[in-house]
DRENDO-1510 file (C-alpha; in Angstrom, 1 decimal, always signed):
<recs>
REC; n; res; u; v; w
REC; 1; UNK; -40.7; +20.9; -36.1 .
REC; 2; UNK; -40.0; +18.8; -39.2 .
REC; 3; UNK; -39.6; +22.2; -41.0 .
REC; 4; UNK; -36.3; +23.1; -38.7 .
REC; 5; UNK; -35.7; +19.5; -39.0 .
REC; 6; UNK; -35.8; +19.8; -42.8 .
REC; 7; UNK; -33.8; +22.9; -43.3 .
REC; 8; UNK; -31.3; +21.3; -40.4 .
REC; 9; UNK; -30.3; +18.5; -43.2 .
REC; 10; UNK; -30.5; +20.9; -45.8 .
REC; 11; UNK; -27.5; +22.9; -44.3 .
REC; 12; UNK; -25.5; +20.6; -43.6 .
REC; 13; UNK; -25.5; +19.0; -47.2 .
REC; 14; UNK; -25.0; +22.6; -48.2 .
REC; 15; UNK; -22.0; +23.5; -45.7 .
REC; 16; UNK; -20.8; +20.3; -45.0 .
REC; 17; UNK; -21.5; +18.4; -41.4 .
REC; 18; UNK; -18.4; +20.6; -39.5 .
REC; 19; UNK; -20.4; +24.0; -40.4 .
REC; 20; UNK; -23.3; +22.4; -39.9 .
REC; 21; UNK; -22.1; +21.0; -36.5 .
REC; 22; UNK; -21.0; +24.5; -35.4 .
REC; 23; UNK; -24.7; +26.6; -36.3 .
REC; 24; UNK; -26.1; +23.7; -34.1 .
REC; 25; UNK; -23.6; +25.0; -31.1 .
REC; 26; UNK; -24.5; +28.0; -31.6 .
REC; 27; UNK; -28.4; +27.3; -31.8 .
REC; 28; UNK; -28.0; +25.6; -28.6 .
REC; 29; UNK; -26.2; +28.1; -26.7 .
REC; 30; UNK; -28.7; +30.8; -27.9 .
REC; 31; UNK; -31.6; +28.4; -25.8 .
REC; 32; UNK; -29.7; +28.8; -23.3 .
REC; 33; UNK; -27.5; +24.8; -22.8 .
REC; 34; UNK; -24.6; +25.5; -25.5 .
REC; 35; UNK; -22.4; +27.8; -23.4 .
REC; 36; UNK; -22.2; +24.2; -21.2 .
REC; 37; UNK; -21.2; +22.4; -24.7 .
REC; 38; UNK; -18.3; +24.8; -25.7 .
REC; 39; UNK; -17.0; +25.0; -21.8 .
REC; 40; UNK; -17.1; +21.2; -22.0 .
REC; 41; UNK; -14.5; +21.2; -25.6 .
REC; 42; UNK; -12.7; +23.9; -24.0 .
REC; 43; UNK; -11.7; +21.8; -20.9 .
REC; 44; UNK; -11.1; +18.5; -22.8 .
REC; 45; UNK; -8.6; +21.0; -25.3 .
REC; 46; UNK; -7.2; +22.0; -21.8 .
REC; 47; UNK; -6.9; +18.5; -20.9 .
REC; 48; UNK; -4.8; +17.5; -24.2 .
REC; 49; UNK; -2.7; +20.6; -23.6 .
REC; 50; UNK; -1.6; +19.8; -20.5 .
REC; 51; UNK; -0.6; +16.1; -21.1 .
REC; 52; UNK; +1.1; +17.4; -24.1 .
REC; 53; UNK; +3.1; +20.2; -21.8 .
REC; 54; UNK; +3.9; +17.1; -19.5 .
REC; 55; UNK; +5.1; +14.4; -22.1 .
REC; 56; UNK; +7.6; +17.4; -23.8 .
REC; 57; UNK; +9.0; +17.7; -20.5 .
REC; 58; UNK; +9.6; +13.9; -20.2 .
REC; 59; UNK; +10.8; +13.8; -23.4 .
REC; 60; UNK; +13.2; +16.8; -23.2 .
REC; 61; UNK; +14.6; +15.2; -20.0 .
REC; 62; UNK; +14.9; +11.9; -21.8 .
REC; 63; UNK; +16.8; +14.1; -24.9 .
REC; 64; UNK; +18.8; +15.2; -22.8 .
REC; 65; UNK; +20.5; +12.5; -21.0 .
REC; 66; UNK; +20.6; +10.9; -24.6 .
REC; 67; UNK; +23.2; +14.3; -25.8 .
REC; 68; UNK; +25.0; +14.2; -22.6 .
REC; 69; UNK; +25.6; +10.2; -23.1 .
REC; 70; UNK; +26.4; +11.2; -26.7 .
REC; 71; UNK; +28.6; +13.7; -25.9 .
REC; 72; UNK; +30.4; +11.8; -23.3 .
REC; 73; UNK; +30.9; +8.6; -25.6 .
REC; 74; UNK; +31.8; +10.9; -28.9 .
REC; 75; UNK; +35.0; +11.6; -28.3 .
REC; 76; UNK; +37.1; +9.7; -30.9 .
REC; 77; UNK; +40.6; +8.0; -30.6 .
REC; 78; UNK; +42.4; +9.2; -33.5 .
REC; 79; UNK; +45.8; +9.0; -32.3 .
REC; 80; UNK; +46.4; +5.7; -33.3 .
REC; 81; UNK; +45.3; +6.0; -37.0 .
REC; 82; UNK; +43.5; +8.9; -38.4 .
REC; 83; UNK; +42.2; +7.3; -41.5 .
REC; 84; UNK; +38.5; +7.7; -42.7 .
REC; 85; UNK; +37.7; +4.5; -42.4 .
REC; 86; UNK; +39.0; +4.1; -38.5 .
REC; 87; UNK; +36.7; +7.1; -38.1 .
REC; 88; UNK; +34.0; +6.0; -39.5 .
REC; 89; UNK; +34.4; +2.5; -37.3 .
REC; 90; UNK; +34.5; +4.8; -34.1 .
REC; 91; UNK; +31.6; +7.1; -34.9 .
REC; 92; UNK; +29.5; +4.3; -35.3 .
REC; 93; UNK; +30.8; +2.5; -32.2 .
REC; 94; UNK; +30.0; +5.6; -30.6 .
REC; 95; UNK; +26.6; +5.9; -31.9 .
REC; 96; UNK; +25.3; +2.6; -31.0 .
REC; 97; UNK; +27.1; +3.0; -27.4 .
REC; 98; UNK; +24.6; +6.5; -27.6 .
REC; 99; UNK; +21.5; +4.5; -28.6 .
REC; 100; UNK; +22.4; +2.4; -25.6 .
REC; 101; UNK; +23.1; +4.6; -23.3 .
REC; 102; UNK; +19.7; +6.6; -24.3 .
REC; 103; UNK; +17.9; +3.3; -23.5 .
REC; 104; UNK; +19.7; +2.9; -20.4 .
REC; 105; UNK; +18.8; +6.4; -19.1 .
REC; 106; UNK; +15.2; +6.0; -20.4 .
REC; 107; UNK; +15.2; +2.9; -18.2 .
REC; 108; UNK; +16.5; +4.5; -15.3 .
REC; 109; UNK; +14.5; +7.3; -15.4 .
REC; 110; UNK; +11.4; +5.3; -15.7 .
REC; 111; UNK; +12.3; +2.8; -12.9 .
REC; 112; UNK; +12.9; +5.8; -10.3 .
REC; 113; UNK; +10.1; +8.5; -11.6 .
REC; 114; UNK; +7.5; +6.2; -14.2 .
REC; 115; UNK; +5.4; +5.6; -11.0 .
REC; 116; UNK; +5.5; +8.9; -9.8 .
REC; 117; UNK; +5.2; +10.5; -12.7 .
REC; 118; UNK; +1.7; +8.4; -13.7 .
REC; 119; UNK; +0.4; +8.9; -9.9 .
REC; 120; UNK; +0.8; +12.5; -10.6 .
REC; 121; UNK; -1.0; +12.7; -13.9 .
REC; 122; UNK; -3.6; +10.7; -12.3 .
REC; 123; UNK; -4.4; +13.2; -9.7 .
REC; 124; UNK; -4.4; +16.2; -11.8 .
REC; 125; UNK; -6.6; +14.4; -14.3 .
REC; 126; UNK; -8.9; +13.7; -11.1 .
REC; 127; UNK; -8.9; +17.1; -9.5 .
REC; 128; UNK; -9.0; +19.1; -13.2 .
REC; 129; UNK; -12.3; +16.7; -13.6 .
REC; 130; UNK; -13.6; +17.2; -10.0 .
REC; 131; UNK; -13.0; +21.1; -10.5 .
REC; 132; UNK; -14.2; +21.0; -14.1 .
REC; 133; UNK; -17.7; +19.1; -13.3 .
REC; 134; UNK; -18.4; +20.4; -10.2 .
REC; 135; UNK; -18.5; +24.4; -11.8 .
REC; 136; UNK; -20.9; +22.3; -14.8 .
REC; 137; UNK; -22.7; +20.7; -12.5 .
REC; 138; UNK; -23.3; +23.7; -10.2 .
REC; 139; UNK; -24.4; +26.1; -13.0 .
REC; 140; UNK; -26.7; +23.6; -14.2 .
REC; 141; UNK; -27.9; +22.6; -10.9 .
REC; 142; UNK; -28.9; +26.5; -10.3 .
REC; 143; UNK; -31.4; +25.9; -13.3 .
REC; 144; UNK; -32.6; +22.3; -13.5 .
REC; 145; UNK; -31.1; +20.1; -11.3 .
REC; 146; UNK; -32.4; +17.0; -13.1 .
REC; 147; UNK; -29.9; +18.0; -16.1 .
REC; 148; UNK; -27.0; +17.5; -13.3 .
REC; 149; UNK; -27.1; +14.0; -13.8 .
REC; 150; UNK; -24.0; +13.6; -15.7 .
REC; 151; UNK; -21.8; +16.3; -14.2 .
REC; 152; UNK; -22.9; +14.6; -10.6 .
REC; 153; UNK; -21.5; +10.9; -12.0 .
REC; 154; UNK; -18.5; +12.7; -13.3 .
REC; 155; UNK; -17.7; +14.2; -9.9 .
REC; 156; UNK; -18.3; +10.9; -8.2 .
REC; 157; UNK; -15.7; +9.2; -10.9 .
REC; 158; UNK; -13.8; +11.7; -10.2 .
REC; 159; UNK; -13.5; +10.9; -6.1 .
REC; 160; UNK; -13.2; +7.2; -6.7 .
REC; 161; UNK; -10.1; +7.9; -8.6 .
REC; 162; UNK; -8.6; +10.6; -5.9 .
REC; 163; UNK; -9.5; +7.8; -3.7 .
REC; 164; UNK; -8.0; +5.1; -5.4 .
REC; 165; UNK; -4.7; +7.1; -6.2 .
REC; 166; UNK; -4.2; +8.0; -2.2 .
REC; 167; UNK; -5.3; +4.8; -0.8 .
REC; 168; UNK; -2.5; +3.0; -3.0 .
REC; 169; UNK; -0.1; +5.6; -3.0 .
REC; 170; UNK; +0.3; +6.1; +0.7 .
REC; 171; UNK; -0.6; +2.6; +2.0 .
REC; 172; UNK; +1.3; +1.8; +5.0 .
REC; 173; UNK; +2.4; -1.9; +5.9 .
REC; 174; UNK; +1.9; -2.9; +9.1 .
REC; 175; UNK; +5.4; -4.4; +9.9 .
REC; 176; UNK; +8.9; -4.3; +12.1 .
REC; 177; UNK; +10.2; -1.5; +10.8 .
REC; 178; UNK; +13.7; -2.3; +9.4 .
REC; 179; UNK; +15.2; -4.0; +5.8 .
REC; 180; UNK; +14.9; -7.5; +4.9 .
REC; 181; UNK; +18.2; -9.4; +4.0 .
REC; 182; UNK; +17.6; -7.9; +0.3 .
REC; 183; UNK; +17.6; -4.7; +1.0 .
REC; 184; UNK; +13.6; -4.4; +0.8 .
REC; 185; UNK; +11.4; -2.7; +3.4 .
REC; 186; UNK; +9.8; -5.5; +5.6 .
REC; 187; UNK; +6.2; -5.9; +4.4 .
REC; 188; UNK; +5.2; -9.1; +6.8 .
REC; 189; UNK; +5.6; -10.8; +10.0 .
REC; 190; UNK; +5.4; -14.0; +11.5 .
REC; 191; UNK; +3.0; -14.9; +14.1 .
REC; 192; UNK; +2.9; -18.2; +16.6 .
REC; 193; UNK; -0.7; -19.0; +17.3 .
REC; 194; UNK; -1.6; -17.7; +21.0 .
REC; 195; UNK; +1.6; -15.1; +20.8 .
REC; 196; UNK; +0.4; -11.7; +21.4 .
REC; 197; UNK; +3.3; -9.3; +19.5 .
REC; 198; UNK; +3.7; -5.1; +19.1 .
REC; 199; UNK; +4.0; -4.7; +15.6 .
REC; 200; UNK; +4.2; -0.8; +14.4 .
REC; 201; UNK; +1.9; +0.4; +17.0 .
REC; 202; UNK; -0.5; -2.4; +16.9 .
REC; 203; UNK; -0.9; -5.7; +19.4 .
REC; 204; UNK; -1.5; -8.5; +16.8 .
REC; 205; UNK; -2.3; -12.1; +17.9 .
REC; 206; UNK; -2.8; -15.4; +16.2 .
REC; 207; UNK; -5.5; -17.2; +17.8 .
REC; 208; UNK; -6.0; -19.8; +16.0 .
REC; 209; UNK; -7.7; -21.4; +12.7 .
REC; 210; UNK; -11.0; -22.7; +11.9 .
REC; 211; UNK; -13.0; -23.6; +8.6 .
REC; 212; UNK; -15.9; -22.5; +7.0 .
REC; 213; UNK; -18.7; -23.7; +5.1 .
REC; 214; UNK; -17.4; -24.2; +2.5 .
REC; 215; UNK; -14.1; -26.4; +4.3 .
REC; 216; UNK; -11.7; -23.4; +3.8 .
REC; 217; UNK; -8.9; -22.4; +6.5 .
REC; 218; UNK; -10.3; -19.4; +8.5 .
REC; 219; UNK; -7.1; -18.0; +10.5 .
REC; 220; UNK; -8.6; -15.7; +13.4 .
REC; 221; UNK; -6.3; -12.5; +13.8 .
REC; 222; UNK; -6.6; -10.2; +16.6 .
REC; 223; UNK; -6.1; -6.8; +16.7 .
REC; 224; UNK; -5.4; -4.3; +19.1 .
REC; 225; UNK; -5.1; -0.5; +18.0 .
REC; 226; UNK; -3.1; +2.2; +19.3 .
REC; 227; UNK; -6.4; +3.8; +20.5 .
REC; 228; UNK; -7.6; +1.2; +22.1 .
REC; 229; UNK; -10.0; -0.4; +19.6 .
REC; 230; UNK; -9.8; -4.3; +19.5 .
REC; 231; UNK; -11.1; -6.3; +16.5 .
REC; 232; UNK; -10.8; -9.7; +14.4 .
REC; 233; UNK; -10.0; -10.6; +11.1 .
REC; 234; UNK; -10.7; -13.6; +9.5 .
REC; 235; UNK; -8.7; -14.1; +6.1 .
REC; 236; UNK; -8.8; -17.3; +4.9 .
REC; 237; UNK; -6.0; -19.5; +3.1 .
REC; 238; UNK; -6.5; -23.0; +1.5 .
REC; 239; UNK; -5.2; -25.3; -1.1 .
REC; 240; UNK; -6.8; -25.9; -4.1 .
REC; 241; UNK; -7.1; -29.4; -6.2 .
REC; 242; UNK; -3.8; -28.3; -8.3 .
REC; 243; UNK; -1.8; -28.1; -5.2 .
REC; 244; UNK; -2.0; -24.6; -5.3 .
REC; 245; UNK; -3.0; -22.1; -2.2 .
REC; 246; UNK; -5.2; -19.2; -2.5 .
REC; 247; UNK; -5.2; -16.6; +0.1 .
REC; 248; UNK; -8.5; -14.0; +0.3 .
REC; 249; UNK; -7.7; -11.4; +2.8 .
REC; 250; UNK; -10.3; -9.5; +5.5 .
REC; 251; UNK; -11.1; -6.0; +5.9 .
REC; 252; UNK; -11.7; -3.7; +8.8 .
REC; 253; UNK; -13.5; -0.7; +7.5 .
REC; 254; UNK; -13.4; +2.8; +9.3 .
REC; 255; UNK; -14.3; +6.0; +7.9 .
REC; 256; UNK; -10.6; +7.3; +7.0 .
REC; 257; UNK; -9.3; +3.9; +6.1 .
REC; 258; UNK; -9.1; +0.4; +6.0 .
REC; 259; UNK; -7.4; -2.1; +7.4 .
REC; 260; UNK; -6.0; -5.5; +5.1 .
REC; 261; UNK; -4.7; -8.7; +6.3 .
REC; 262; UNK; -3.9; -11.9; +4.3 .
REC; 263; UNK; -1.9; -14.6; +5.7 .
REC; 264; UNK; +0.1; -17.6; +4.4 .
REC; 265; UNK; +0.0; -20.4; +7.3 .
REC; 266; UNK; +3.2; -22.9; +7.4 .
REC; 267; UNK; +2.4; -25.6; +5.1 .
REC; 268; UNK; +2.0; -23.0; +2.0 .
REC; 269; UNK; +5.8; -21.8; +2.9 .
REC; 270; UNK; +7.2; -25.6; +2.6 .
REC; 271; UNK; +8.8; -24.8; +5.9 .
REC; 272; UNK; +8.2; -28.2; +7.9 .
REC; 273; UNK; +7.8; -28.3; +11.7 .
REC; 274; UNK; +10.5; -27.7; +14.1 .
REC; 275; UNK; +10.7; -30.2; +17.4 .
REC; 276; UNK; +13.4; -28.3; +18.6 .
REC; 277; UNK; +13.5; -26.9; +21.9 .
REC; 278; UNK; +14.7; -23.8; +22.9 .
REC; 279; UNK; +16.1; -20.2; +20.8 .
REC; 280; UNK; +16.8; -16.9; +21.6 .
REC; 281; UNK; +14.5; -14.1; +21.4 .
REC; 282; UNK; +14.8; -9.9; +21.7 .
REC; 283; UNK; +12.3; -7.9; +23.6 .
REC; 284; UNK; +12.4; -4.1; +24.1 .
REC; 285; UNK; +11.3; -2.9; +27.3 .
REC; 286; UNK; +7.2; -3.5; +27.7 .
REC; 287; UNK; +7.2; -6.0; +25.2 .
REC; 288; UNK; +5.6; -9.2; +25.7 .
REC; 289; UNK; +6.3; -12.7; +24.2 .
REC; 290; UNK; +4.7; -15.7; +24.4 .
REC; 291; UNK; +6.4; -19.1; +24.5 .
REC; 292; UNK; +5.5; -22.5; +23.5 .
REC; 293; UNK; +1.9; -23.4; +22.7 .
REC; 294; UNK; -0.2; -21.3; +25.4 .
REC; 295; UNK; +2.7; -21.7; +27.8 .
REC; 296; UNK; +4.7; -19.0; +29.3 .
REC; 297; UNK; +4.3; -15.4; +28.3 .
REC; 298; UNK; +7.7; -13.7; +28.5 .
REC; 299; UNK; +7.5; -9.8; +29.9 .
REC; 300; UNK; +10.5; -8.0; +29.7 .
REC; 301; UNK; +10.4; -4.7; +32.2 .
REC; 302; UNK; +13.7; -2.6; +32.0 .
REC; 303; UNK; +17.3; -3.1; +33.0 .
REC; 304; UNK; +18.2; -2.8; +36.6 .
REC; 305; UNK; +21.6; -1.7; +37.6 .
REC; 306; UNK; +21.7; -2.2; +40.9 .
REC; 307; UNK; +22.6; -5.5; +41.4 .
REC; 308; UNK; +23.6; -7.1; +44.5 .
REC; 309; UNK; +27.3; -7.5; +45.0 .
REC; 310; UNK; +26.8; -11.0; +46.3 .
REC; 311; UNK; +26.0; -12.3; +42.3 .
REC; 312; UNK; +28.6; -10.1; +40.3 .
REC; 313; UNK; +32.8; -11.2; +41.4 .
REC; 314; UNK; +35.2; -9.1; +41.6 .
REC; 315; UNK; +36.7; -9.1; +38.5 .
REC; 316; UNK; +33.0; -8.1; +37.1 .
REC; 317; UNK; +33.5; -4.1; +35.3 .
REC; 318; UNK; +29.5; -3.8; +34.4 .
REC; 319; UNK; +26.5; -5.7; +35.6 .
REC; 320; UNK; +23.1; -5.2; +34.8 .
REC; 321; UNK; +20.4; -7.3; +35.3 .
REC; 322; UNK; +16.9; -8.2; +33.3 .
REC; 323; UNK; +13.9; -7.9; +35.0 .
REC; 324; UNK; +11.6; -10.5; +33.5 .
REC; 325; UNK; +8.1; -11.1; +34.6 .
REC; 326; UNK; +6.9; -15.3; +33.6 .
REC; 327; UNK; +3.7; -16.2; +33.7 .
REC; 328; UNK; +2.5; -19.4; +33.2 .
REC; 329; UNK; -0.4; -19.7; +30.9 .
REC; 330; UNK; -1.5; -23.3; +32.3 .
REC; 331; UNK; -1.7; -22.6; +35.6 .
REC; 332; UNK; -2.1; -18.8; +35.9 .
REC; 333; UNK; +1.6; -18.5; +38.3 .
REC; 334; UNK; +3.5; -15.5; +37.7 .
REC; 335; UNK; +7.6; -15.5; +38.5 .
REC; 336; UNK; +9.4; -12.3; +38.7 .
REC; 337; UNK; +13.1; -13.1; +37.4 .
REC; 338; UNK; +16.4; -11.2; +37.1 .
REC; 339; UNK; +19.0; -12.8; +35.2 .
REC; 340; UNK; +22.3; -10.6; +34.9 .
REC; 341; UNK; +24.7; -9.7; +32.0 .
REC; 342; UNK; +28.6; -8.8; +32.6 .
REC; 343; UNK; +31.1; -7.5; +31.1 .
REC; 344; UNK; +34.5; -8.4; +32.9 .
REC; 345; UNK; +38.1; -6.2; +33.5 .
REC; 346; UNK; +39.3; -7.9; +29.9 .
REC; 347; UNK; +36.2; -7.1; +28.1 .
REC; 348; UNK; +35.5; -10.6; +28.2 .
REC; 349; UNK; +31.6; -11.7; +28.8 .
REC; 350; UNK; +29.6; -13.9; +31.0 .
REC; 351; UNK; +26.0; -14.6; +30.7 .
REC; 352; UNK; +23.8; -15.1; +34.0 .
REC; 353; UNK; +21.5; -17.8; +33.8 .
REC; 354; UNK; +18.3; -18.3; +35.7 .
REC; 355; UNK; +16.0; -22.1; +36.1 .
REC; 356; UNK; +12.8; -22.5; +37.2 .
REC; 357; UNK; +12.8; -26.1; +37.6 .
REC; 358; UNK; +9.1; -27.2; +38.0 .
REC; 359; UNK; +8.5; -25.4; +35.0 .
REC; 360; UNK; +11.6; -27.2; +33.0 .
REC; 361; UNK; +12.0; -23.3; +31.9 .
REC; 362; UNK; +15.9; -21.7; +31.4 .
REC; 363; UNK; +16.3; -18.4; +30.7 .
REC; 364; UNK; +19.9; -16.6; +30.0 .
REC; 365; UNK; +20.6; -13.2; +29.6 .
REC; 366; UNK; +23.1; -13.1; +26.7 .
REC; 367; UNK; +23.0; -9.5; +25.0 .
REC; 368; UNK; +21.3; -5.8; +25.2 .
REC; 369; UNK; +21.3; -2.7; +22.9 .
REC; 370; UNK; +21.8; +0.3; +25.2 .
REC; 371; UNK; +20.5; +2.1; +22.4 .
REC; 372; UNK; +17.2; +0.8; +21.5 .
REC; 373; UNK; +17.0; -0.6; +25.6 .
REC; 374; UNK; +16.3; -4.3; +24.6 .
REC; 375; UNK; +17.6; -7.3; +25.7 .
REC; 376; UNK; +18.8; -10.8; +24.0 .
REC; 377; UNK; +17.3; -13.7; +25.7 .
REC; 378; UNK; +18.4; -17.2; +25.5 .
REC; 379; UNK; +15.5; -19.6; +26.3 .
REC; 380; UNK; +15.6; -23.5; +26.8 .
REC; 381; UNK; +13.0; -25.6; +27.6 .
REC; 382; UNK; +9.8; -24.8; +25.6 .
REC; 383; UNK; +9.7; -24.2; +21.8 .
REC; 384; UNK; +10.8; -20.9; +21.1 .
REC; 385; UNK; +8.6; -20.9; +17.7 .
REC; 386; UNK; +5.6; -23.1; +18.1 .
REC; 387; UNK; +4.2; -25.7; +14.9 .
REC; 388; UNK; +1.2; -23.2; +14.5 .
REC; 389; UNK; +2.3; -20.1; +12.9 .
REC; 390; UNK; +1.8; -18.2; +9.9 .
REC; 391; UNK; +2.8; -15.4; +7.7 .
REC; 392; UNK; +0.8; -12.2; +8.3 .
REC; 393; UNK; +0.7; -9.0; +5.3 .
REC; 394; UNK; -1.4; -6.2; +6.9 .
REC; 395; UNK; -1.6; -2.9; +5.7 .
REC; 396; UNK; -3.4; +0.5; +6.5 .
REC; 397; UNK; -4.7; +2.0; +3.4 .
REC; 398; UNK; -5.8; +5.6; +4.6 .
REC; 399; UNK; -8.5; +8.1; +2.4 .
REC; 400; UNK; -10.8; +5.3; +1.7 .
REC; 401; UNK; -13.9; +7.3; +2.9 .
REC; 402; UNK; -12.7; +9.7; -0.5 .
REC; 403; UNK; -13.0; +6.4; -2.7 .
REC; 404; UNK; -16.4; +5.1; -0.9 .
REC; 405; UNK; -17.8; +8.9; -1.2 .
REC; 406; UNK; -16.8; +8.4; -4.9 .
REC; 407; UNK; -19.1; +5.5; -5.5 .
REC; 408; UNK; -21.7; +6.9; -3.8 .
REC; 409; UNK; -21.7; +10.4; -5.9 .
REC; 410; UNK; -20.9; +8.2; -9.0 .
REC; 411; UNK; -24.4; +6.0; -7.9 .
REC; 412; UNK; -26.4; +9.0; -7.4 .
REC; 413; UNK; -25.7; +10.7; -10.6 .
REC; 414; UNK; -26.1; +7.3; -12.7 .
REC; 415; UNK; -29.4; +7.0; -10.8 .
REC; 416; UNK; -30.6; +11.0; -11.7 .
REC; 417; UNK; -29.3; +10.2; -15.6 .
REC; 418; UNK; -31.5; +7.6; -15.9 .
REC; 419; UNK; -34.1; +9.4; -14.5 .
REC; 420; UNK; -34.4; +12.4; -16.3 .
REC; 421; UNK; -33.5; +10.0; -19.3 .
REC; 422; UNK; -36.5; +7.8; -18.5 .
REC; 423; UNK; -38.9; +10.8; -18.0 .
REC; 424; UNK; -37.7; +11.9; -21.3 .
REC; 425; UNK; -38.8; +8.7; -23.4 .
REC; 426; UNK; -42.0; +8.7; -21.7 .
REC; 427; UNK; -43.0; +12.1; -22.5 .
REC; 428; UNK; -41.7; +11.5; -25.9 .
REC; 429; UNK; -43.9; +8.7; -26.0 .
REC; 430; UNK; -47.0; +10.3; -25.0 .
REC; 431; UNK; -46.4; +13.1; -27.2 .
REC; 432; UNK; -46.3; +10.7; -30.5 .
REC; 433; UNK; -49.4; +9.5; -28.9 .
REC; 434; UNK; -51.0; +12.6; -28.4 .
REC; 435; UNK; -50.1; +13.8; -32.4 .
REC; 436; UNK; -51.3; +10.3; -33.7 .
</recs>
């Protein structure tokens, strides 16, 4: 052994260490482990070959909208004075208004495709790794599976970032559908403590806030799923010594995804409380909304059309009718009401009004879409948005089981590394023992 040692050093001080580097491959992969060394360059040369093929074509792209902005901005005004020097004057206008216009499309192209472009090289690095590893680890698994150590933590890596990469790429918020005032997809919504609301398939209510522990706000966020399943989620929110709140959000785990919620109550907006009675709220047929603190809940069930002549005049061209079921919350009462809408011979408007005076409740019927089939309520009375409400941001983040089967894989082969590795300095050991 210290002879092959020996002659080992003695080649490579003859050769040089890069010969002597490649006879050690090729020693190796005549015992049998080398073909696995020289498959292993090969994919990492595939690796840099690829990226390279990639980056050209972002580069050519980005070359390209540089000649056409050159092209576009080089054509020179020399009908006023032809001189050298007015050329000269122009042709470097033009070039500087091509250097900005290559920074401009660079920017552009960056802001609408960097993302994508970096989720995509992502993935393929994932899969080409996942594919790559698992044909390692499988050939060396055929002959010692305790070699397959490494190869099994690279496949696990491998699903954490797959997992990663889908889970953030194709989170969904759970929101209204529809644009903010800015143009922006809505991302949030607000919710009134003891309001039960739809939002994008789910029933999500506020029930109120509590502290832990440790003194910190514990809002308590009920969910109902469009399959039926009903859970809670408990984010908390507080304020910190430097005025500052910090918001940790709570996670409902299932197999194929997870589901997030933070909140920011009230008093982290700097919205202050509104004593004002009354407001006007929109409910789409089915669609419940609750009023007040705990008071009413508001149930609006369809237009009717057929209303009686006795409540629509003469002079009344449409009239339609919203049936509204009221409960009251306090005292467990339900009220079926059917306030009426009309549109009149000159196109003119009138809203029909409905009290329930032992309640001190008004509602009017002021409005509907007839394409969406919801209605526009007027309410007086009761607080139309209570003092106890918060901002919610929930989201689904689907293929999670791919990034938890990741770190389990990943566990697994850092746990049969150090294995075999620990196996292999105790034999060592007892082998200089053994020769001593």
């Amino acid at each position: 052994m210290r002879t092959a040692v020996a002659s080992s050093a003695a080649a490579m001080r003859v050769r040089g260490p890069r010969a002597a580097a490649r006879e050690q491959l090729v020693t190796v992969r005549d015992t049998g482990d080398g073909g696995l060394v020289v498959r292993a360059g090969q994919s990492v040369d595939l690796v840099g070959v690829m990226l390279t093929i990639v980056i050209a074509a972002v580069v050519g792209y980005v070359g390209l909208e540089v000649m056409s902005t050159t092209e576009d901005s080089a054509n020179f005004d020399t009908s006023q004075d032809a001189g050298n020097q007015t050329r000269f004057e122009n042709a470097s206008e033009n070039l500087t208004s091509g250097i900005e216009g290559a920074f401009e499309a660079l920017s552009t192209f960056w802001a609408t495709y960097g993302q994508g472009l970096l989720l995509i090289l992502l993935v393929f690095a994932a899969f080409f790794a996942l594919f790559g590893n698992g044909l390692v680890m499988w050939r060396i698994g055929r002959g010692n599976p305790r070699m397959a150590g490494g190869a099994l933590g690279h496949v696990g890596f491998a699903l954490l970032m797959l997992g990663v990469v889908a889970s953030s790429a194709f989170s969904d918020p759970i929101a209204p559908r529809g644009l903010t005032e800015e143009g922006k997809e809505r991302t949030a919504f607000v919710a009134a403590k003891g309001r039960a609301q739809q939002v994008d398939g789910y029933t999500v209510t506020y029930e109120g806030k509590t502290k832990n522990e440790r003194g910190r706000g514990v809002y308590e966020l009920r969910f109902e799923a469009p399959g039926g399943d009903t859970f809670t989620l408990r984010p908390v929110a507080y304020q910190g010594s430097g005025k500052q709140w910090f918001m940790h959000p709570d996670l409902k785990h299932y197999f194929s995804k997870d589901i997030y919620a933070s909140v920011t109550p009230r008093e982290a907006t700097g919205q202050q409380s509104s004593e004002k009675n009354g407001g006007e709220i929109t409910l789409g047929k089915g669609q419940r909304r609750t009023l007040g603190t705990d008071r009413f809940d508001v149930t609006f069930e369809g237009f009717a059309a057929d209303v009686p002549p006795a409540r629509t005049p003469d002079s009344a061209k449409i009239a339609v009718a919203a049936r509204l079921k009221v409960a009251n919350r306090r005292t467990g009462e339900t009220r079926r009401l059917q306030p009426i809408y009309l549109v009149m011979q000159d196109r003119s408007e009138r809203f029909g009004q409905v009290k329930i005076d032992d309640w001190g409740l008004t509602i009017t019927f002021t409005g509907m879409n007839v394409d969406s089939g919801k209605a526009r309520l007027a309410i007086e009375g009761v607080q139309v948005m209570p003092d106890d409400w918060l901002v919610v941001q929930a989201k689904e983040k689907p293929f999670i089981g791919v990034l938890w089967a990741g770190i389990l894989v990943l566990s697994m082969g850092l746990g049969l590394a150090m294995y075999r590795r620990t196996k292999a300095l105790a034999f060592s050991e007892d082998r200089r023992g053994t020769e001593a």
